[in-house]
C-alpha positions as CSV (number, residue, x, y, z in Angstrom):
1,X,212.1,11.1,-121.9
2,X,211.9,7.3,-122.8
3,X,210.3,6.4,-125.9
4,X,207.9,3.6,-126.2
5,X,207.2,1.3,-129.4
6,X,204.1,1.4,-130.8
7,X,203.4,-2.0,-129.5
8,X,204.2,-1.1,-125.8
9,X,201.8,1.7,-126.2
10,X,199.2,-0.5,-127.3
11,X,199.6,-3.1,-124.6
12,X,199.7,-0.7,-122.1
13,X,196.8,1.8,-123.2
14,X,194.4,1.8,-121.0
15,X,191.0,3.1,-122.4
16,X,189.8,4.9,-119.0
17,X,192.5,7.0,-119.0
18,X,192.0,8.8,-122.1
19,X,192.6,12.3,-121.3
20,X,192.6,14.4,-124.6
21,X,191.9,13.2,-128.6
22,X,195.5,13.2,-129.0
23,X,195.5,10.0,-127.0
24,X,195.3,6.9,-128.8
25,X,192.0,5.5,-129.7
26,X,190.8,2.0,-127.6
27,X,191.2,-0.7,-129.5
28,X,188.1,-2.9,-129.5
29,X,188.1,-6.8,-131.4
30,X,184.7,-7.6,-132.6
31,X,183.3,-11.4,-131.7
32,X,180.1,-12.1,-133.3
33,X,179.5,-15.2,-135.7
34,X,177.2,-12.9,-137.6
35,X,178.7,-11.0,-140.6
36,X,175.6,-8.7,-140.3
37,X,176.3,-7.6,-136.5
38,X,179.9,-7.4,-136.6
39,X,179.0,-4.6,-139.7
40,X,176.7,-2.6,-137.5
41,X,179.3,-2.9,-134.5
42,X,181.6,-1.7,-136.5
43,X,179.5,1.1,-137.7
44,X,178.7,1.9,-134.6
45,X,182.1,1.8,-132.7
46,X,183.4,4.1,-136.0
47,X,181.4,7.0,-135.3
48,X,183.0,7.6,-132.3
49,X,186.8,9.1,-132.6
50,X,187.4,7.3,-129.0
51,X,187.3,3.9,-130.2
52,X,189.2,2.2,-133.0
53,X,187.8,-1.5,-134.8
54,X,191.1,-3.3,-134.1
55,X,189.9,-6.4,-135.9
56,X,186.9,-8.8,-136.4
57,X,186.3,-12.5,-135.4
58,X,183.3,-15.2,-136.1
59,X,183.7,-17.6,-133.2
60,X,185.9,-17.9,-130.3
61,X,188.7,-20.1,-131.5
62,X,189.5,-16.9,-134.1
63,X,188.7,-14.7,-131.3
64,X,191.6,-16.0,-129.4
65,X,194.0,-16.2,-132.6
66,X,193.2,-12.0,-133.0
67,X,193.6,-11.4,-129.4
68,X,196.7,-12.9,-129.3
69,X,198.0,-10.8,-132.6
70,X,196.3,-8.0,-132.2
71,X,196.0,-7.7,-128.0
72,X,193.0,-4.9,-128.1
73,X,192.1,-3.0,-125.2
74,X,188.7,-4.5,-125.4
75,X,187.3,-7.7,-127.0
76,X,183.2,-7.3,-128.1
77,X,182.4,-10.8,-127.2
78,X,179.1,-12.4,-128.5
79,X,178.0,-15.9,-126.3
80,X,176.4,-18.1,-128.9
81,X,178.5,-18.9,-131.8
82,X,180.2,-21.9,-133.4
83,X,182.7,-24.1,-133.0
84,X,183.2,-22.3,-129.4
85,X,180.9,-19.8,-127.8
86,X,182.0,-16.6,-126.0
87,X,181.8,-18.8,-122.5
88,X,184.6,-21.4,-123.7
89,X,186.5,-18.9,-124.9
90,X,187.0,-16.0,-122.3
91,X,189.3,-18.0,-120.0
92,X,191.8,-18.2,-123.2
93,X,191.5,-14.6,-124.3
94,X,192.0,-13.4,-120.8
95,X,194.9,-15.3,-120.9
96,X,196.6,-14.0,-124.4
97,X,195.2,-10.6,-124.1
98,X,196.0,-10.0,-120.3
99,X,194.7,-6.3,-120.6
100,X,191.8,-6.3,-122.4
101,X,188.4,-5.6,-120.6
102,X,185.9,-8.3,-121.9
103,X,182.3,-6.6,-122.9
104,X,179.5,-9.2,-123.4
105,X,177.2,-8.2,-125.8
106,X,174.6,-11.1,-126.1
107,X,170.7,-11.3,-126.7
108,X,171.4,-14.5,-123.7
109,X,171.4,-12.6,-120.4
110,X,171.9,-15.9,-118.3
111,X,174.5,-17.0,-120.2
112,X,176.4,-13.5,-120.3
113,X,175.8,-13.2,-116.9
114,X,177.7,-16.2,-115.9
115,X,180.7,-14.5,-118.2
116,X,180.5,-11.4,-116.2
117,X,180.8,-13.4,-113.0
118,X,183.9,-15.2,-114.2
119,X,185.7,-12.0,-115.1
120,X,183.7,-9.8,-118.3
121,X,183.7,-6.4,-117.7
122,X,180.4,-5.8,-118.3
123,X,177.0,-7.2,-120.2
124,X,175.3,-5.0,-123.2
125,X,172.2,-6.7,-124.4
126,X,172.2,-6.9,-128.1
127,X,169.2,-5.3,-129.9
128,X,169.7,-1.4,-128.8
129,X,169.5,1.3,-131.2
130,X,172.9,1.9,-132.7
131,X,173.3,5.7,-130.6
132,X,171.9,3.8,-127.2
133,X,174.6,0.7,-127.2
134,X,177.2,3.4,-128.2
135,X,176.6,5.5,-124.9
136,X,176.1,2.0,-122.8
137,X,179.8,1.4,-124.5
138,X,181.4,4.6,-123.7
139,X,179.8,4.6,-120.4
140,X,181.0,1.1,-119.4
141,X,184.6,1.7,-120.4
142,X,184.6,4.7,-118.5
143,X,184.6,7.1,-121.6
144,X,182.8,10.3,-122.8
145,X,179.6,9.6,-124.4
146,X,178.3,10.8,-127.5
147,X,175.8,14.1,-127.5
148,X,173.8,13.6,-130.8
149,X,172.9,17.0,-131.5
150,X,176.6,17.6,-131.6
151,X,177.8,14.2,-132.9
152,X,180.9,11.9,-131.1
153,X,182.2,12.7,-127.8
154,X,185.8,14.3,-128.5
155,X,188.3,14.1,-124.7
156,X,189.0,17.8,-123.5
């Protein structure tokens, strides 16, 4: 059986396809010029054992330069920030981080709108209570949600 390198593994994960918890975790990169959000998201994305904080960024020109190191499966990606916002950016990280599935996650629905028409995933409005935007998550990436009487979603 050929072996694959952890790197080849990563690039071609592909976080739909998770069949059991011995699969690996999907990477997600965090975009969110506020220190306070990209806490809760990571909070939030740590309670479930399906998805895996690959890294954090505070405005799209760092978003890019993690993408490109880090290529996650999925790139959180806030629209308003500095220095450039989640709609000058997207082209770029589609473009280092070929397989990564773009989520919006934005209090601006026009504005994310207009990134899920030029190739997002999907949009999650920001503001949802931390168990709510974990399920919309799961859901959108085509993974288990989370029951909270029993806690994170394990794959059978």
């Amino acid at each position: 059986m050929p072996s694959t390198t952890d790197s080849e593994a990563r690039t071609s994960h592909d976080p739909a396809r998770r069949v059991s918890e011995f699969d690996p975790p999907t990477r997600v990169l965090i975009v969110d010029d506020a220190a306070s959000t990209r806490r809760l998201l990571r909070a939030v994305l740590e309670y479930s054992p399906l998805l895996e904080v690959a890294g954090e960024a505070d405005n799209g020109l760092s978003a890019i330069a993690q993408a490109t190191a880090l290529q996650p499966d999925v790139i959180l990606l806030d629209v308003s920030m500095p220095f450039l916002d989640g709609l000058g950016a997207q082209s770029d990280l589609l473009r280092v981080a070929p397989l990564a599935r773009i989520v919006v996650l934005s209090a601006a629905d026009q504005q994310a709108e207009r990134l899920v028409a030029a190739g997002a995933l999907a949009f999650v409005p920001k503001g949802l209570p931390p168990l709510e935007l974990l399920e919309r998550l799961l859901t959108v990436l085509g993974l288990p949600t989370v029951d909270p009487a029993r806690g994170p979603a394990r794959s059978s």
